[in-house]
Backbone of each chain as ProteinMPNN parsed JSONL, in Angstrom:
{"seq_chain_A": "XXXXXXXXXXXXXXXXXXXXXXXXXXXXXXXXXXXXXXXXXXXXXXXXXXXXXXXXXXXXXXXXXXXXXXXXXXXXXXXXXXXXXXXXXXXXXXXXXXXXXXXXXXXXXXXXXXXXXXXXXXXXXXXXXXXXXXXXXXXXXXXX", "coords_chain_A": {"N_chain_A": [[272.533, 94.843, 89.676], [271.68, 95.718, 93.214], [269.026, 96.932, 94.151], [267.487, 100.031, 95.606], [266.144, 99.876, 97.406], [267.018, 97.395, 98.657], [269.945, 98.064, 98.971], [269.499, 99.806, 100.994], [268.706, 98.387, 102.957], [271.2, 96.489, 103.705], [272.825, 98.333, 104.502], [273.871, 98.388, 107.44], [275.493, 97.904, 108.926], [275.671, 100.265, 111.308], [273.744, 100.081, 112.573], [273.665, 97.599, 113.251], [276.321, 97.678, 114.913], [275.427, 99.752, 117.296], [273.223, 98.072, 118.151], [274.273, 96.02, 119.838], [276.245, 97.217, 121.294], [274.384, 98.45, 122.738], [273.717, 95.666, 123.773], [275.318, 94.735, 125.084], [276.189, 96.424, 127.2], [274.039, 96.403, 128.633], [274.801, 93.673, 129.371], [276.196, 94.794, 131.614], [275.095, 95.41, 133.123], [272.725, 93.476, 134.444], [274.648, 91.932, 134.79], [276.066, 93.011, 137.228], [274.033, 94.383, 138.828], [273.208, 91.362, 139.735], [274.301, 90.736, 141.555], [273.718, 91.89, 143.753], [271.144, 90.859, 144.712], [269.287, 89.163, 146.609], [269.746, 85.657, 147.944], [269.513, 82.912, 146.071], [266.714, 81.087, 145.429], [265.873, 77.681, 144.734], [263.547, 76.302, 142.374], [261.955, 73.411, 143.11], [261.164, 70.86, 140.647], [258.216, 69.535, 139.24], [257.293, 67.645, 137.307], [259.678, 66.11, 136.399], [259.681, 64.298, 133.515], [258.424, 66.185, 131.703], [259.913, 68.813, 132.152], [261.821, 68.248, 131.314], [261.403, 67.858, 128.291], [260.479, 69.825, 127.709], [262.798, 71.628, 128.301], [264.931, 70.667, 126.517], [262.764, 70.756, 124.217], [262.033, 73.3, 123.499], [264.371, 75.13, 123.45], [265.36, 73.26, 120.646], [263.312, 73.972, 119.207], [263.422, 77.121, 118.822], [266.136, 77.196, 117.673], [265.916, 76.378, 115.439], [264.183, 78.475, 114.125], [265.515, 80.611, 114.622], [267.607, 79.558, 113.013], [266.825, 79.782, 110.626], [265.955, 82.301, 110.222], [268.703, 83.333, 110.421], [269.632, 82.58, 108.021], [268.459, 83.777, 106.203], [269.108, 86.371, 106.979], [271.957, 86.384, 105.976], [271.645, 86.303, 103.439], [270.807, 88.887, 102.694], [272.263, 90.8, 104.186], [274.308, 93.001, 105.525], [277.158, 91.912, 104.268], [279.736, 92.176, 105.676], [278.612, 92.886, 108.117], [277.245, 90.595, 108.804], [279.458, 88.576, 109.214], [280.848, 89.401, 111.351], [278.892, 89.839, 113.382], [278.281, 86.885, 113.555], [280.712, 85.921, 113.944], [281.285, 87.292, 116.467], [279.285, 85.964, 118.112], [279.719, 83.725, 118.564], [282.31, 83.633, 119.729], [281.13, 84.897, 122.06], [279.292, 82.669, 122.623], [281.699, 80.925, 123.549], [282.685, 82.504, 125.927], [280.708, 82.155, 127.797], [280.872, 78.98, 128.246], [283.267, 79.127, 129.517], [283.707, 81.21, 131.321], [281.754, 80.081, 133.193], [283.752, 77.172, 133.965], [285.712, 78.821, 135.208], [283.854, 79.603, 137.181], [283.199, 77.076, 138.12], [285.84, 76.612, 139.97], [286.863, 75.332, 142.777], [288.312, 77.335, 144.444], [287.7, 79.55, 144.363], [285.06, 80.05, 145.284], [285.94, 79.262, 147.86], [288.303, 81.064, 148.812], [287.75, 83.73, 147.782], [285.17, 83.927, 147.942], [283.457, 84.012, 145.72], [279.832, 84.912, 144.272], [277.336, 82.578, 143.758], [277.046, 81.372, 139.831], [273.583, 82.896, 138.481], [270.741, 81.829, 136.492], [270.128, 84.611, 134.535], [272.536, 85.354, 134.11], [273.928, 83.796, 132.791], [272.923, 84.963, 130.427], [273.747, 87.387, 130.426], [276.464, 87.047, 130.503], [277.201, 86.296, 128.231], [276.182, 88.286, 126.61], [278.561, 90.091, 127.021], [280.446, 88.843, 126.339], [279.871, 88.821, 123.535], [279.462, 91.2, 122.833], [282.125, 92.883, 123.337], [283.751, 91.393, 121.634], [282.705, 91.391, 119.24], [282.869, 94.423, 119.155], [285.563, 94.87, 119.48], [286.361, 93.587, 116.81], [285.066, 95.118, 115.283], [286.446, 97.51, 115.441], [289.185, 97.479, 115.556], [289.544, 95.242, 113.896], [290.038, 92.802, 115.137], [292.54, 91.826, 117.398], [294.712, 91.424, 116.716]], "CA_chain_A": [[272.782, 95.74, 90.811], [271.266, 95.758, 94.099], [267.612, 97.979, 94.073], [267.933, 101.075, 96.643], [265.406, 99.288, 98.983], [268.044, 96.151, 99.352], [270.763, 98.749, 99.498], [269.391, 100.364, 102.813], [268.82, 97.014, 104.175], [272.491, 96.196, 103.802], [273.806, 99.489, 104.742], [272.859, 97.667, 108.54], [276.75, 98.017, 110.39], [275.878, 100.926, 112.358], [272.477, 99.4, 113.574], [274.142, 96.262, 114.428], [277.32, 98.042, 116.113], [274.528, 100.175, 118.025], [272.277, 96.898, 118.991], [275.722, 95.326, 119.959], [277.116, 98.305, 122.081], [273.237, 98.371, 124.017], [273.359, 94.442, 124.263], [276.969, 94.736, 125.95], [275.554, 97.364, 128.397], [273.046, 95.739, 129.334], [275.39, 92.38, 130.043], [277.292, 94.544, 132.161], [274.251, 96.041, 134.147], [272.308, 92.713, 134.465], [275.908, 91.015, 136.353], [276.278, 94.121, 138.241], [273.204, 93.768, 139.612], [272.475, 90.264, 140.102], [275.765, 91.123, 142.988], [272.858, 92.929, 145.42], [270.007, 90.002, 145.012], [269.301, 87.829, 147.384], [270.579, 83.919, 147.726], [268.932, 82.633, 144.56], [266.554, 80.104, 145.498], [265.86, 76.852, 143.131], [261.872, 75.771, 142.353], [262.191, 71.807, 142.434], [260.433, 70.325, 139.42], [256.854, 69.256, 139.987], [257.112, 66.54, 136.829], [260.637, 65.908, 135.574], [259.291, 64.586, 132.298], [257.642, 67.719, 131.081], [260.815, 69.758, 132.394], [262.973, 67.513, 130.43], [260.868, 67.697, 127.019], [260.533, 71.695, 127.612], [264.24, 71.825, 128.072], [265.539, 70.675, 124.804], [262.281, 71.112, 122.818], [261.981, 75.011, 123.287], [265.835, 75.457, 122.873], [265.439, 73.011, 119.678], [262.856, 75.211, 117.921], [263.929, 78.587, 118.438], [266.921, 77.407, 116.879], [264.976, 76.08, 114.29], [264.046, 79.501, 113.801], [266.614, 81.646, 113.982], [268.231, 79.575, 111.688], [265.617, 80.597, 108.946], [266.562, 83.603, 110.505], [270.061, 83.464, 109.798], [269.921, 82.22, 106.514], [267.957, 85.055, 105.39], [270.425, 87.391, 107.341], [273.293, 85.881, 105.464], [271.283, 86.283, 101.887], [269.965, 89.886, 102.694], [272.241, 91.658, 105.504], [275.68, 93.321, 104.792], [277.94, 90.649, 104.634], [280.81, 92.513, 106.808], [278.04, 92.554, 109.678], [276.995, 89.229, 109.627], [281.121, 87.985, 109.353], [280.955, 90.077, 112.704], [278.043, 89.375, 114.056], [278.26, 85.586, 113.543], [282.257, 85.419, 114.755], [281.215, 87.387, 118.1], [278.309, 85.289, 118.683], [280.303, 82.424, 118.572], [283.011, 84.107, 121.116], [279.851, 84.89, 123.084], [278.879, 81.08, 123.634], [282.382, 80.378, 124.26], [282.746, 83.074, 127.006], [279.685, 81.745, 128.859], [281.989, 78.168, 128.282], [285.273, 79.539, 130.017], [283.224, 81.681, 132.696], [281.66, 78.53, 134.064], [284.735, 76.45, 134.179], [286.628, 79.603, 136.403], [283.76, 79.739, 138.135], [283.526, 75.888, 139.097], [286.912, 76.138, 140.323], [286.595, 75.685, 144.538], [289.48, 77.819, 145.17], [287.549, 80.851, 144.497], [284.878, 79.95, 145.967], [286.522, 79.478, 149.512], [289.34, 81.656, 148.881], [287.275, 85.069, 147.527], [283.992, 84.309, 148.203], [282.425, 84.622, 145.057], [278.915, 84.295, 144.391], [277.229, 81.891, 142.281], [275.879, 82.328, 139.097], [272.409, 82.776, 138.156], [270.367, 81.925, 135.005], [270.209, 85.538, 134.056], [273.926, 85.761, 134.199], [274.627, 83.464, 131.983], [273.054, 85.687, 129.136], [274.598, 88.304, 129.98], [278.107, 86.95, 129.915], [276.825, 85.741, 126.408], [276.113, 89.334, 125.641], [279.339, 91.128, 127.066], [281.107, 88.712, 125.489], [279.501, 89.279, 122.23], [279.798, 92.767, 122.931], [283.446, 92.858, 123.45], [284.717, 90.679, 120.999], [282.133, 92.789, 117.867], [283.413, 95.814, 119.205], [286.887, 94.66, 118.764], [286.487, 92.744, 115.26], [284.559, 96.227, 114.094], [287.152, 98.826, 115.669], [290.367, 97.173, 115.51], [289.604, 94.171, 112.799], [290.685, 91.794, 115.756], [293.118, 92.102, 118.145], [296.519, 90.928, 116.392]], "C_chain_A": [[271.59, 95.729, 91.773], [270.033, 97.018, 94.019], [267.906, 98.784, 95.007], [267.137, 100.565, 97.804], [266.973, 98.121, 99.69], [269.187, 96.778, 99.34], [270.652, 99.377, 100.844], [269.03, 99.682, 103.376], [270.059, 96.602, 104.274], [273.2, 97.337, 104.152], [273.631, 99.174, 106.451], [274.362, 97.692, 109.316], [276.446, 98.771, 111.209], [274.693, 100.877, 113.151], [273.85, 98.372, 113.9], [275.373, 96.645, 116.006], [276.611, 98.866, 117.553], [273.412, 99.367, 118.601], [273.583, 96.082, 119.675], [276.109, 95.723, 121.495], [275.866, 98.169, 123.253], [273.197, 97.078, 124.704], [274.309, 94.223, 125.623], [276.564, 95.32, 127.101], [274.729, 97.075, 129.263], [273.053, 94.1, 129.645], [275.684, 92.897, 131.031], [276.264, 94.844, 133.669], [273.209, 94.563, 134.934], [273.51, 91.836, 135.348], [276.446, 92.113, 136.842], [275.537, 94.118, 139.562], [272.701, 92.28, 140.057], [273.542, 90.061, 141.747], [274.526, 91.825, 144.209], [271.702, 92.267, 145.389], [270.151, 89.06, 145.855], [269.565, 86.5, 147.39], [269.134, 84.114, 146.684], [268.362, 80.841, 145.323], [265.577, 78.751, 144.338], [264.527, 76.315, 143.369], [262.65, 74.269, 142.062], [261.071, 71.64, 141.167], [259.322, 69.358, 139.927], [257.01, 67.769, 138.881], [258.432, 66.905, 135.985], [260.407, 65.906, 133.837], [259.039, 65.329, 131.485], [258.66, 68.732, 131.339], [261.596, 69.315, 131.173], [262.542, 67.852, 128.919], [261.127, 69.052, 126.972], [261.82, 72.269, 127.33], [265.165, 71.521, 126.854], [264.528, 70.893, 123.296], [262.128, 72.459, 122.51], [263.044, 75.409, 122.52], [265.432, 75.318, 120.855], [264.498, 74.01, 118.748], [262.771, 76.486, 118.141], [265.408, 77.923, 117.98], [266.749, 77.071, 115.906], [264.841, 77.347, 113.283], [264.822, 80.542, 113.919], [267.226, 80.877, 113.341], [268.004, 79.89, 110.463], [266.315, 81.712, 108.926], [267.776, 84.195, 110.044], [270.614, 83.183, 108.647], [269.418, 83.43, 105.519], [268.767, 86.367, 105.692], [271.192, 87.402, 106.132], [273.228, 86.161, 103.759], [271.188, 88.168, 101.442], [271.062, 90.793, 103.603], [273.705, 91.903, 105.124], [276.808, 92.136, 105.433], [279.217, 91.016, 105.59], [280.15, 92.416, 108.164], [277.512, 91.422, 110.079], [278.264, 88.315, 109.92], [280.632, 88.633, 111.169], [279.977, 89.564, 113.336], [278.093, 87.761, 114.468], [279.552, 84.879, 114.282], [281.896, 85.65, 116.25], [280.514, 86.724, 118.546], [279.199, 84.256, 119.381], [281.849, 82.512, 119.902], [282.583, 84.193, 122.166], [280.218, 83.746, 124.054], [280.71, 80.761, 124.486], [282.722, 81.085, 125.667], [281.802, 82.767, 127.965], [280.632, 80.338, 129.43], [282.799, 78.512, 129.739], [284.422, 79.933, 131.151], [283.023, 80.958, 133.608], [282.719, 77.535, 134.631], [285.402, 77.94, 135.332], [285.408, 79.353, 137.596], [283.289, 78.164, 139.139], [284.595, 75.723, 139.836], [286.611, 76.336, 142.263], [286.925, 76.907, 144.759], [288.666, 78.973, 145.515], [286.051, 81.221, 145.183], [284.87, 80.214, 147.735], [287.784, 80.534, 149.717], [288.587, 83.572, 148.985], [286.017, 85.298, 147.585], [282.99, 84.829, 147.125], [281.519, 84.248, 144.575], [278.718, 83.281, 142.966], [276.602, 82.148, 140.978], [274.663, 81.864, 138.445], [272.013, 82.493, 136.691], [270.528, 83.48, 134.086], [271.772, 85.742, 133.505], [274.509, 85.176, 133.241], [274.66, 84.01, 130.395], [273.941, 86.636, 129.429], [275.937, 88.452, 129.983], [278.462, 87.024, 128.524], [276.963, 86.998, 126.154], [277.543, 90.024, 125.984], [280.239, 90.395, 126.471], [281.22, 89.061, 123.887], [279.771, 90.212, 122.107], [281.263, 93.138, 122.553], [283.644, 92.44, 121.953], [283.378, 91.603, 119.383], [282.68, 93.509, 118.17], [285.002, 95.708, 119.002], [287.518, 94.291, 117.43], [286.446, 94.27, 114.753], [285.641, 97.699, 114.345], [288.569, 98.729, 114.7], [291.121, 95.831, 114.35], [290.674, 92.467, 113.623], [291.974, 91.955, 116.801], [294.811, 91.924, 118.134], [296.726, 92.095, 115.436]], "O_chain_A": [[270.476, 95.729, 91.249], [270.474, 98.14, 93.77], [268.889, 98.321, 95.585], [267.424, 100.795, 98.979], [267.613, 98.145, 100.742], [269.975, 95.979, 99.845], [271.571, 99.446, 101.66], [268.846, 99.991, 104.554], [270.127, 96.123, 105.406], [274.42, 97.209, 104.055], [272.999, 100.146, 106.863], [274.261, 97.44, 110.516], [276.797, 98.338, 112.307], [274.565, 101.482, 114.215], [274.773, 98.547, 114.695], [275.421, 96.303, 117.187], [277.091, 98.696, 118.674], [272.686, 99.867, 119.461], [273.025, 95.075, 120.11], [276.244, 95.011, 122.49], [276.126, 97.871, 124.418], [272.815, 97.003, 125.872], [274.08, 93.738, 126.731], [276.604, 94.613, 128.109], [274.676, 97.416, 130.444], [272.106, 93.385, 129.973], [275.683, 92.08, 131.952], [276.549, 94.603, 134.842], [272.992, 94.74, 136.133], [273.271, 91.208, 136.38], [277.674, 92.043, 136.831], [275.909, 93.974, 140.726], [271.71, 92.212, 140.785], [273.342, 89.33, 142.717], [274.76, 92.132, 145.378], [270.85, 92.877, 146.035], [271.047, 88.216, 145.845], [269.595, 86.203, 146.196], [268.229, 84.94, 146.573], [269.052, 79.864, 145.616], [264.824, 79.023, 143.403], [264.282, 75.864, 144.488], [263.519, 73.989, 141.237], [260.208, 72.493, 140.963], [259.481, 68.551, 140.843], [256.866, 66.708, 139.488], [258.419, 67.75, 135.09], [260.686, 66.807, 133.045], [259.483, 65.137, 130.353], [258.399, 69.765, 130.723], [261.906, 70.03, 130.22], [263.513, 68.172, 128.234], [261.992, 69.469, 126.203], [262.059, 73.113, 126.466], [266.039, 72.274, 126.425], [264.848, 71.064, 122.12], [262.087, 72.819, 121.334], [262.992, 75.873, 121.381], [265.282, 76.217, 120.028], [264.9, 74.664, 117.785], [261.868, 77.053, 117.525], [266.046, 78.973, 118.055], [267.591, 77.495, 115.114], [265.194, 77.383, 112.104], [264.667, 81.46, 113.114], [267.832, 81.629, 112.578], [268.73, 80.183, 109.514], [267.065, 82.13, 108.043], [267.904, 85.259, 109.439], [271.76, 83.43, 108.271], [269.869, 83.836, 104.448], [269.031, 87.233, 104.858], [271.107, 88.326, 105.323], [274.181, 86.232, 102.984], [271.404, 88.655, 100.332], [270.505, 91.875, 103.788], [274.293, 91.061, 104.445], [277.105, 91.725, 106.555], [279.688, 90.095, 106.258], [280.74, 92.02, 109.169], [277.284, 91.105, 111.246], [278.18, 87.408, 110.748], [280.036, 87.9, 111.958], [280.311, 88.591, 114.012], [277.949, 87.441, 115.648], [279.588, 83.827, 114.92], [282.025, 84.799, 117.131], [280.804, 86.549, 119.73], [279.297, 84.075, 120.595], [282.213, 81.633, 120.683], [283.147, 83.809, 123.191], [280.784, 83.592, 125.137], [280.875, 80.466, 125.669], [283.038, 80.326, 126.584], [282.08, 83.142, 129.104], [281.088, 80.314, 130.573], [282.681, 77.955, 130.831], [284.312, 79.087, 132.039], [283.673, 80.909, 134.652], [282.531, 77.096, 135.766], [285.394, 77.586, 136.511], [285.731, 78.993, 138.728], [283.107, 78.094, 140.355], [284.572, 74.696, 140.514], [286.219, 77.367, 142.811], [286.091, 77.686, 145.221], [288.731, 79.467, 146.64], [285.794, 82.361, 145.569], [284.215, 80.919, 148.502], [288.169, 80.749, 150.866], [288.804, 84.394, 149.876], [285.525, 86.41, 147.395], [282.081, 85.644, 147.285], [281.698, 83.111, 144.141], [279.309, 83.144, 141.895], [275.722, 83.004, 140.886], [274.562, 80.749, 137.933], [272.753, 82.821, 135.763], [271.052, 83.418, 132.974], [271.99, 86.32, 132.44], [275.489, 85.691, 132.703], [275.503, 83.855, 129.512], [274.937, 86.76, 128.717], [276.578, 89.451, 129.657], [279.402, 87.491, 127.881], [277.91, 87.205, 125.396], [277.844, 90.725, 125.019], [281.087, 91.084, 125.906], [282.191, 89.42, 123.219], [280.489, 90.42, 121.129], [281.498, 93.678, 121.472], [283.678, 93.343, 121.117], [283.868, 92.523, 118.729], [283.551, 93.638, 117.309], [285.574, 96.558, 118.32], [288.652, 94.518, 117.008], [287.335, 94.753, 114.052], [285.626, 98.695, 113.621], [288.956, 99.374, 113.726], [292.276, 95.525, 114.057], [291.431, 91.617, 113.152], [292.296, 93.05, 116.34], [295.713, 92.125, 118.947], [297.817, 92.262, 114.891]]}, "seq_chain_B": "XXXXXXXXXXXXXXXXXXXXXXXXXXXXXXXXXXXXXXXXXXXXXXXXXXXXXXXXXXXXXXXXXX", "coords_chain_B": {"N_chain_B": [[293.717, 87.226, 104.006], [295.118, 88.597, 101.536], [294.933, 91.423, 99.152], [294.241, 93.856, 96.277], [292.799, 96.03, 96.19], [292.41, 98.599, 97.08], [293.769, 99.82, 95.152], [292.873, 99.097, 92.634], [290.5, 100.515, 93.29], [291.418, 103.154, 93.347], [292.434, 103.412, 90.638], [290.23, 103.318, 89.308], [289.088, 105.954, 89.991], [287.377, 105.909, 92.481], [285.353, 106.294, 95.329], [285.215, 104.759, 98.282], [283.113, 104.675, 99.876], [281.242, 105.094, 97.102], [281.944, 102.446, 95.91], [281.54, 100.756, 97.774], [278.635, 101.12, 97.697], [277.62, 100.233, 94.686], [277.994, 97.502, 94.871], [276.726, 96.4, 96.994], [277.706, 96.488, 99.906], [278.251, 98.0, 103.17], [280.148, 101.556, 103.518], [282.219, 101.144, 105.292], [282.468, 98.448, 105.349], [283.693, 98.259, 102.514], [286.275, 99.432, 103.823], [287.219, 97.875, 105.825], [288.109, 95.555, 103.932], [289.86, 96.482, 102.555], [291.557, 97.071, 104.846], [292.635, 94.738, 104.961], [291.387, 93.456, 107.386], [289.086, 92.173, 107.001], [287.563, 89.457, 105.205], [285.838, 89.395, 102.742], [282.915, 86.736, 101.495], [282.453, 84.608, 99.208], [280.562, 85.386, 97.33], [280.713, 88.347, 97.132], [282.628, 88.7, 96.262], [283.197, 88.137, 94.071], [281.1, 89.883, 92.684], [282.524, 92.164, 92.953], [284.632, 91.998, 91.674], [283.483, 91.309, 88.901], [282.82, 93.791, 89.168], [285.09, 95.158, 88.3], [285.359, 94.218, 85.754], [287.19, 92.026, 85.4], [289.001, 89.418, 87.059], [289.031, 87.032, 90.349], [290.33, 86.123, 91.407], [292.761, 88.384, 90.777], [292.569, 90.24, 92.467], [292.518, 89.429, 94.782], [294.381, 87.397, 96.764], [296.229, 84.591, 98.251], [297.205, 84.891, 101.767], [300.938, 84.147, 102.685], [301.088, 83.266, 105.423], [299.082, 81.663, 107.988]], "CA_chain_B": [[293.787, 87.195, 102.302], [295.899, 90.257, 100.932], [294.301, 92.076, 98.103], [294.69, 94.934, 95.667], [291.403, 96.881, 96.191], [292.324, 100.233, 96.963], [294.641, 100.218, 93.411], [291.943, 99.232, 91.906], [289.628, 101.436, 93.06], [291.712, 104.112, 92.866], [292.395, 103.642, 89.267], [288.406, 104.048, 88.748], [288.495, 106.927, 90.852], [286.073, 105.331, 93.035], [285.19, 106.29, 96.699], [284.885, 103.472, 99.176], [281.249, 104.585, 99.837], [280.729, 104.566, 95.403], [282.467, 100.913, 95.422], [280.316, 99.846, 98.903], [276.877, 101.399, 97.024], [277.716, 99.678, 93.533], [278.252, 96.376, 94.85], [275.582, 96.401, 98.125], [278.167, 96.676, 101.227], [278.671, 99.861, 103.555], [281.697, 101.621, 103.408], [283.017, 100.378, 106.75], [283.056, 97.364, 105.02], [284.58, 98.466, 101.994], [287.324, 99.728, 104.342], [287.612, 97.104, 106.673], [288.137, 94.933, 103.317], [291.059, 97.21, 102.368], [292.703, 97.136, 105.425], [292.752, 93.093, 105.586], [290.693, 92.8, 108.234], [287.463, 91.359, 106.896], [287.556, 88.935, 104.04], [284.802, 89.288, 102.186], [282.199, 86.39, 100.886], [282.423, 84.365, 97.657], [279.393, 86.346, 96.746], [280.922, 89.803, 97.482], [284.505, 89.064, 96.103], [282.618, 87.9, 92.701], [280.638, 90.995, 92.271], [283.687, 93.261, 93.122], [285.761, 91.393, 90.382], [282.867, 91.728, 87.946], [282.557, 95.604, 88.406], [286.217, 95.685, 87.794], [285.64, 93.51, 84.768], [288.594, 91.215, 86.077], [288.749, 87.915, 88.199], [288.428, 87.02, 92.368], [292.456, 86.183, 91.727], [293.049, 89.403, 90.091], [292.34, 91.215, 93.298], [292.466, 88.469, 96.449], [295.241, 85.788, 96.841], [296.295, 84.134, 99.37], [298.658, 85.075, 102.477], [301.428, 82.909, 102.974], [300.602, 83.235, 106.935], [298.303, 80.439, 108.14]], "C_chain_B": [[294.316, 88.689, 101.933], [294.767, 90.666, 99.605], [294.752, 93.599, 97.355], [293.446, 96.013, 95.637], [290.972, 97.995, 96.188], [293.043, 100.418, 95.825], [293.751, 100.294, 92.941], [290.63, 100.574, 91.873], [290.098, 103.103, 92.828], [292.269, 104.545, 91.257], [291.071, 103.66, 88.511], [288.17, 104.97, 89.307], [287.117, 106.897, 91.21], [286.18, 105.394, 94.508], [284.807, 105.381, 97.711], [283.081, 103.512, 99.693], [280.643, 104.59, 97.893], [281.109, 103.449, 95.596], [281.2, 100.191, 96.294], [278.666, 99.97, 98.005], [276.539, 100.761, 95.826], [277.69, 98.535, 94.014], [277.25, 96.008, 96.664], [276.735, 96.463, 99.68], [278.289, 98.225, 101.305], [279.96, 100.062, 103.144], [282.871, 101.328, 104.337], [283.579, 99.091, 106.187], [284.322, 97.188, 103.979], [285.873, 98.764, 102.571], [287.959, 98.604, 105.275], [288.189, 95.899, 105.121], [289.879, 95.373, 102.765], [292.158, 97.249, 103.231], [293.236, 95.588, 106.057], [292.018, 92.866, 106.509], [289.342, 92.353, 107.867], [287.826, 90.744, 105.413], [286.479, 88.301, 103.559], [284.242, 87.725, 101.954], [282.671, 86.192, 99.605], [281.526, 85.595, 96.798], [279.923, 87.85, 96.18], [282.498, 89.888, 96.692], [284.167, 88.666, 94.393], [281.864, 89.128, 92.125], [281.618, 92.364, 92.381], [284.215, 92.922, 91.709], [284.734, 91.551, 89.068], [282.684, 93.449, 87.649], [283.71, 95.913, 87.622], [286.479, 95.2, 86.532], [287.18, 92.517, 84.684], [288.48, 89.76, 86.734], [289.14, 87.777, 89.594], [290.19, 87.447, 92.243], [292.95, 86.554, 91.56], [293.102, 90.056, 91.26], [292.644, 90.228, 94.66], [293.487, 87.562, 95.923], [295.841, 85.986, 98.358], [297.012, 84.462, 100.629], [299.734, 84.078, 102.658], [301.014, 82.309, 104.416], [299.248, 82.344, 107.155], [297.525, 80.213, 107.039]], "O_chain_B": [[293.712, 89.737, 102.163], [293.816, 89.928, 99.346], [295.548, 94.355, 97.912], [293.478, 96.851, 94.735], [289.944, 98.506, 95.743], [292.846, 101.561, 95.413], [293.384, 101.422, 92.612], [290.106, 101.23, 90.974], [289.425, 104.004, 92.33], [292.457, 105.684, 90.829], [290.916, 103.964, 87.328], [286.964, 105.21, 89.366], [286.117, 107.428, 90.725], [287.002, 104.653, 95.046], [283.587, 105.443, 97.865], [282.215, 102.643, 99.795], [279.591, 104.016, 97.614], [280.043, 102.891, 95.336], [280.297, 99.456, 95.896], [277.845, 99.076, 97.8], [275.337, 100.59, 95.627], [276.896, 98.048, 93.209], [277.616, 94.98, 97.233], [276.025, 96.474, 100.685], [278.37, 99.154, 100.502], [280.738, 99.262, 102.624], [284.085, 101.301, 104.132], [284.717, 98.662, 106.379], [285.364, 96.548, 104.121], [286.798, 98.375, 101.859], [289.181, 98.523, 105.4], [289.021, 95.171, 105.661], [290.827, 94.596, 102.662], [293.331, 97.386, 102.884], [293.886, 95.309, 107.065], [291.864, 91.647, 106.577], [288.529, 92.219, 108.782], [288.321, 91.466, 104.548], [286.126, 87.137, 103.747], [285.202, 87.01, 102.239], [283.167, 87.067, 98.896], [281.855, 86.396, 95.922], [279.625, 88.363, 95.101], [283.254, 90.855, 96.596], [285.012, 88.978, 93.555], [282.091, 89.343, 90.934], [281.325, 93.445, 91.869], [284.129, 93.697, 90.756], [285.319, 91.99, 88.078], [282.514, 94.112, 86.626], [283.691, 96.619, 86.614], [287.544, 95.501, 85.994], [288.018, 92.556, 83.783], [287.379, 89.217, 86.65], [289.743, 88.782, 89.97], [290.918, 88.358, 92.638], [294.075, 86.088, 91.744], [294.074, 90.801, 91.137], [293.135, 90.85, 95.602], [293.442, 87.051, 94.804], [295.916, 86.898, 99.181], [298.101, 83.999, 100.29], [299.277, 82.945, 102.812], [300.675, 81.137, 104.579], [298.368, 82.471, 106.303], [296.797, 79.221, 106.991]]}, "name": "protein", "num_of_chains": 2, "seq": "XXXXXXXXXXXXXXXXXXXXXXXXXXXXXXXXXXXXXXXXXXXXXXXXXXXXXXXXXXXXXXXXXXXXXXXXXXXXXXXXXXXXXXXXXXXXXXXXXXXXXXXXXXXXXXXXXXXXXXXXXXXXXXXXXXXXXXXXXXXXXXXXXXXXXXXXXXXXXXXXXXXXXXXXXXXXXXXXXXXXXXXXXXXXXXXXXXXXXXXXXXXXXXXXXX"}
């Protein structure tokens, strides 16, 4: 049986649904506002090379590390919140996915005028998706 | 995955927060486990079936549905 310390580390749903619910909030406030900033203008790159290396070697080791991360989650963390946690993530990325594709489409563009989107924006699609789709797994156990 | 979980636990007269605290999940989970929507972990569906002194396939089988 589980020791009472590694019991109140696994008792961890209503932190996560409460880091979840703030992350979401603060997707929705982050593309709320990025609607009243000024044109978004782009720094050219002073040495490609060194952009290029930075660009997949940063990524590559922070995922390096949260995968440690997540392995120790997965050993240690109540297994109903990492099912959740780990499904919405994964809804997350794809909602950043899908967003991009609507918003390459011209039409809307020239039709509705809407702006483009920024680096910031793309987390916080990540998070309201995440948001959403946890808060639906943990309310409603999914939506069917 | 269907399951029998609340029989069981109600034939140990066992509270979904006693089953979650005996076996390390909350009781959200325990409940969300009960009402089909979360299907537990090898890990978690092995230590359930051991409290009950029983087996995984004693308590979980399969749906016919996908």
């Amino acid at each position: 049986m589980a020791s009472p310390k590694a019991l109140r580390f696994r008792m961890s749903l209503g932190v996560t649904t409460f880091i979840t619910t703030v992350m979401f909030l603060a997707g929705v406030v982050i593309l709320a506002r990025g609607s009243f900033l000024p044109e978004l203008t782009l720094t050219p790159s002073s040495d490609p090379a060194i952009d290029i290396a930075l660009l997949i070697g940063v990524p590559a080791i922070l995922a390096v590390i949260l995968a440690v991360g997540s392995a120790a989650d997965r050993k240690c963390a109540d297994d109903f919140a990492y099912q959740l946690l780990a499904t919405s993530a994964m809804i997350g990325m794809f909602t950043i996915i899908g967003t991009n594709a609507i918003w390459a489409i011209d039409f809307l563009r020239d039709a509705i005028g809407i702006r483009d989107l920024r680096g910031p924006d793309m987390m916080a699609i990540g998070l309201v998706g995440w948001g959403v789709s946890y808060l639906a797994f943990r309310i409603r156990g999914g939506l069917m | 995955m269907k399951n029998r979980l609340k029989v069981l636990r109600a034939e140990h007269d066992l509270s979904q927060a006693d089953l979650g605290e005996r076996i390390g999940l909350s009781r959200q989970a325990i409940n969300a486990i009960e009402r089909e929507k979360y299907d537990p972990s090898l890990p978690v569906a092995i230590r359930i079936a051991r409290l009950f002194e029983t087996t995984v396939e004693e308590i979980f089988f399969l749906d016919d549905h996908c």
